[in-house]
N, C-alpha and C positions, 0 to 999 in steps of 0.2 A: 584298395576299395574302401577300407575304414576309414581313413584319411579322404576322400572322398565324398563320403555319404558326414562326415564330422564336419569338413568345411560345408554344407550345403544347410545341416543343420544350424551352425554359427549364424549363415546367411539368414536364412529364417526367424532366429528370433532375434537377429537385430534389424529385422524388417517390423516383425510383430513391435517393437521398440517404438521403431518408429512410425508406424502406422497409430499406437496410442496415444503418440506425443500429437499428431495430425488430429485426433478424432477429439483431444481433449481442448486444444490450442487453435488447430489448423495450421500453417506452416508454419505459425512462429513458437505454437506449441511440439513440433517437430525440432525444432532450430534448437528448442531449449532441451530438448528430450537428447539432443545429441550432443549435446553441450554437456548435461549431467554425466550423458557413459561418460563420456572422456572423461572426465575429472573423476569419478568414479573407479573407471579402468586403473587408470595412472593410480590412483591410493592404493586400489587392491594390490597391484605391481609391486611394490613397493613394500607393501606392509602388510601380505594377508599371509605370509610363512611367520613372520611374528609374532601376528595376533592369535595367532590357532596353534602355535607352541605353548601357545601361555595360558591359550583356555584349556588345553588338555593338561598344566604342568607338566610340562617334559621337560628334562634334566638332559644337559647336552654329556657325553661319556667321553671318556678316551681310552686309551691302550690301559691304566693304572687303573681306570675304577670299570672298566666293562673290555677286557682284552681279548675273548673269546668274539664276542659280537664286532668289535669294532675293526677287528682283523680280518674277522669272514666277510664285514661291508669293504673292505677294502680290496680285497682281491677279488671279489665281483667287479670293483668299480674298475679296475684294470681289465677285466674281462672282458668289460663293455667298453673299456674304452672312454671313462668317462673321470674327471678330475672327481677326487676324495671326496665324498660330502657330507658334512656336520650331520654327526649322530645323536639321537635322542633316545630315551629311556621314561617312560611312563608308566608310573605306579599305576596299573590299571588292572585287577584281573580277568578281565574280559578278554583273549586269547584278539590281537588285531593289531595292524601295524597300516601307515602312512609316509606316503613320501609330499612335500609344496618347496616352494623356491620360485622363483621367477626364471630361474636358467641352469642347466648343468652346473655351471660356476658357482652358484649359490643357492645348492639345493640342500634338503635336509630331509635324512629318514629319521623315522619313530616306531619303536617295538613296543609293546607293554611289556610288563612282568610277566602277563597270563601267557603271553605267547613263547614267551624263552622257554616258562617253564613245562608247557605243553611239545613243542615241537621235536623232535632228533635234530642234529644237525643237518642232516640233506633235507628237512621238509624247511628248515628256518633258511638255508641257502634259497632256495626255492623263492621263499615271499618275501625274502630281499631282494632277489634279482626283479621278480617284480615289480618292487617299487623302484629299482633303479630304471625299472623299466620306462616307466612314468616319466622319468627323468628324461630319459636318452628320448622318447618321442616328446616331449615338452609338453605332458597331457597336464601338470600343476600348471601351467598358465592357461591352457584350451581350459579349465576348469573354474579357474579363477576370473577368467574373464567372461564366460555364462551365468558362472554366480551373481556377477555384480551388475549382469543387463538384466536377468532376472527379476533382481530384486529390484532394479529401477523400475520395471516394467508394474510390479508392486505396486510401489510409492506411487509413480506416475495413475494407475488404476485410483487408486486411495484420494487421489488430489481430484480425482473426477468430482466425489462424491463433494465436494465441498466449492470448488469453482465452475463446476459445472461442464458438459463439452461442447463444443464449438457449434456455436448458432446457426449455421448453416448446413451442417448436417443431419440437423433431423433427428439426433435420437433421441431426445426428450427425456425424460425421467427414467422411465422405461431403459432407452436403451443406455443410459448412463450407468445405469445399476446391474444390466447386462454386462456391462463393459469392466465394471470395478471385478464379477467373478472371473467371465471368460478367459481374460487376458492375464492374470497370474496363476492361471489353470493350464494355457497352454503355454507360458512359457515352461511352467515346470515339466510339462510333457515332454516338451524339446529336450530341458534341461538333464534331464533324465536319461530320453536318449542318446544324447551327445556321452555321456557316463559311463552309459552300459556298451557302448562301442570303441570305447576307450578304455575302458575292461579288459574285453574280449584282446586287442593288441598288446597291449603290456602284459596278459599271460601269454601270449605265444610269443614275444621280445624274452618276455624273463625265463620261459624255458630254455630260450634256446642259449642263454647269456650262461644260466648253472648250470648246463648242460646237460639235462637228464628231465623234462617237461614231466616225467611221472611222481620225481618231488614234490612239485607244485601240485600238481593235482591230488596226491596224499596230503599235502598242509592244508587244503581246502576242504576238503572233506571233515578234518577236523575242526580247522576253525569254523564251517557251518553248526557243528553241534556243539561247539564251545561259546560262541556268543549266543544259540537260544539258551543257553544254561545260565549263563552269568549278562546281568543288564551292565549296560554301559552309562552312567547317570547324566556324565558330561555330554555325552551324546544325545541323549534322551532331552536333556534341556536345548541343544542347539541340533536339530536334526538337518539342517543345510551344513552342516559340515560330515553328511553320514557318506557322501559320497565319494571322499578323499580317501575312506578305510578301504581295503584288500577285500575286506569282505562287511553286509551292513551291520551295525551295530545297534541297528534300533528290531526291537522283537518285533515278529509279525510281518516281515517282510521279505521274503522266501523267494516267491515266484516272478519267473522271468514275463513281465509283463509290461504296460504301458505304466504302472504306476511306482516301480519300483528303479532304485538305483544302479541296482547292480544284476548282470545277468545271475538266473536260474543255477547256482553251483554244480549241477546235474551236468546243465548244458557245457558249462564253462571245461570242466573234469572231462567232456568225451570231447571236446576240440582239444586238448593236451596230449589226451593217449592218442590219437589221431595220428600227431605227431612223431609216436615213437616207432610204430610198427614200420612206416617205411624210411627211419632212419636208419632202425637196428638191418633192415635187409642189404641198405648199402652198407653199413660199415659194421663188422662185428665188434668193435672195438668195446670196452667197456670202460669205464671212468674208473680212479684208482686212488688210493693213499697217495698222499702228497708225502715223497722222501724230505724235500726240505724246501726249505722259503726262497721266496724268489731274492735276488741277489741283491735288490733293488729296498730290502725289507728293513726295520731299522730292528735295533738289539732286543727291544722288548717284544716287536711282535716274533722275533725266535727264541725266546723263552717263551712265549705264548705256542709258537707252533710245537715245541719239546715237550710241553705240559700233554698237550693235544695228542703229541705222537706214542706219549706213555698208557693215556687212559685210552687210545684203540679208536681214538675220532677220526672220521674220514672227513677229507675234504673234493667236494662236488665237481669243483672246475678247475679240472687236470685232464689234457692227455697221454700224461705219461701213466707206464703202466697197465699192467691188466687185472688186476682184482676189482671186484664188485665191492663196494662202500659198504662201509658196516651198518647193520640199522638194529640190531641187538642193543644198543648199548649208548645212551641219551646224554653227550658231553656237556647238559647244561642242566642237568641234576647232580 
C-alpha cells in the first residue's frame, strides 16, 4: 500500500513538473522542463550521498576507530540481507542518524555523537536497522529524486517571473505570480508526503530487521526530546536535507501534518508496538545475548564481540536463546 500511494505520489509531481514547464514555455517549455530533471536526476544519482556527507562532515569509521557501531551495522546488514555499507560518524550533538546512496551497493549510514551517546544498545540497533531500512526499500533514491524535481519545479516557477508564461494561456501577470508561489508550494506538499510514507515503512522494515520493533520505538521517543533540546545548525541552514534524518532536526516541527517531513513520533511509536502484541502471542520466544560471532566475522570484530560480552551488552538480532537483552547497562558510555 505505501509503495503504492509513493509511486502515485512520484507520478504527481512529475506531472506538476511538467505541467509548469507547459504553462511557462508551452510544449517546448515542457520539452525543456524534462530535459533539466533528467540531467538533474542523473547528477543527484550520482552525487547527492557525497554532497551531504560532506555538508554534515561525517567522518567514514571502521572496526579500529568506531568498532562497537560498525559491527552492530554489520550484523543488521546481514540480517537484512543486504551488502556492508560505508559507515559514518558525525560530530553532531543533536541525538539523529541518516542513511543516502543511490543503491544497496553503495549505500552509506551516518550516526552523530549525540545519538551513540544517548541511545542503550538495543534502542541504537533499532535506528540502524532503520536506516538500513531506507536502504533495502531504495527510499535514498525515491528521496533523492523528488528532491531534485522539487527543486526544478522551483527554479522552473522563479524563470516565470523573468521570461514570462506562455502567450496563449492566458495567465498574465497575475497568474504568473500565482504560478511562481502555488507550484513550489505544492510540490513540497507532495514532497513531504512522499517522506512521511516512507517513514512510516522503514520503521516497520527496521523493526522487524532488529527484531524487537519496541527498540525502535523507545529510540524514538528519545530522539523526539533530544533534537527539541539540542538545534542542529547544519540542518537549520540547509532544511531540504531535514527529511533524510530518522527523525526532524529542525525545531518546531512536531506534528503529523501536510507541512511537516516526518510523521507525528506519537503516531509512528503506536504502529511499532502494534507490531509486537501479535508477534509475541505467536511466538513466545525472546531475543538473547549473542554467545559468539558469526563464523563469517573477521578477528577484530571478536575482540569487539569479547569486549561486549564482558561489559553485559546485549546484542538485538539473535534467535538463539532465551534471555531478555539487558537495558540496565549503556555499552556506549
Amino acid at each position: 500500500m505505501n509503495f503504492m500511494k509513493t509511486g502515485m505520489l512520484i507520478a504527481a509531481i512529475t506531472a506538476l513538473f511538467l505541467g509548469v514547464g507547459f504553462l511557462i514555455g508551452g510544449e517546448g517549455g515542457m520539452l525543456i522542463a524534462l530535459v533539466i530533471a533528467v540531467l538533474m536526476n542523473g547528477f543527484a544519482y550520482w552525487n547527492s550521498d557525497k554532497m551531504v556527507l560532506k555538508m554534515y562532515g561525517a567522518r567514514e569509521v571502521d572496526y579500529s576507530t568506531a568498532p562497537e557501531l560498525v559491527g552492530l551495522v554489520q550484523d543488521l546488514a546481514m540480517r537484512a540481507e543486504l551488502p556492508m555499507p560505508k559507515v559514518y560518524i558525525m560530530d553532531n550533538p543533536q541525538p539523529n542518524a541518516f542513511a543516502t546512496g543511490r543503491n544497496p551497493e553503495n549505500a552509506a549510514v551516518a550516526a552523530t555523537t549525540g545519538l551513540m551517546n544517548l541511545m542503550t544498545r538495543e534502542e541504537l540497533a533499532g535506528v540502524m536497522a532503520h536506516e538500513l531500512a531506507h536502504i533495502k526499500n531504495r527510499d535514498t533514491l525515491i528521496m533523492t529524486v523528488t528532491a531534485t524535481i522539487a527543486g526544478a519545479i522551483s527554479m522552473l516557477a522563479n524563470f516565470a517571473l523573468f521570461f514570462g508564461g506562455n502567450r496563449n494561456n492566458g495567465m498574465g501577470i497575475i497568474g504568473t505570480l500565482a504560478l511562481m508561489i502555488l507550484a513550489p508550494f505544492a510540490a513540497m506538499l507532495v514532497q513531504m508526503a512522499i517522506s512521511r510514507t516512507r517513514e512510516y515503512s522503514a520503521d516497520k522494515t527496521g523493526g522487524e530487521i532488529c527484531g524487537n520493533p519496541e527498540w525502535l520505538a523507545s529510540a524514538l521517543n528519545k530522539l523526539e526530546q533530544g533534537a527539541r533540546r539540542v538545534e542542529n545548525t547544519v540542518a537549520e541552514q540547509n532544511p531540504a536535507s531535514a527529511s533524510m534524518f530518522i527523525i526532524n532536526p529542525l525545531h518546531g516541527k512536531g506534528a503529523d501534518n501536510l507541512f511537516s517531513t516526518h510523521p507525528s513520533t506519537a503516531n509512528r511509536v503506536e504502529k511499532l508496538l502494534s507490531m509486537v502484541v501479535p508477534s509475541r502471542k505467536k511466538s513466545p520466544a525472546k531475543p538473547a545475548r549473542v554467545s559468539e560471532w558469526s563464523s563469517a566475522a573477521s578477528e577484530g570484530r571478536e575482540k569487539t564481540s569479547s569486549r561486549r560480552s564482558r561489559r553485559g551488552g546485549s546484542v538485538p538480532y539473535t534467535d538463539e536463546g532465551k534471555e531478555e537483552p539487558s537495558k540496565s547497562k549503556n555499552p556506549w558510555r
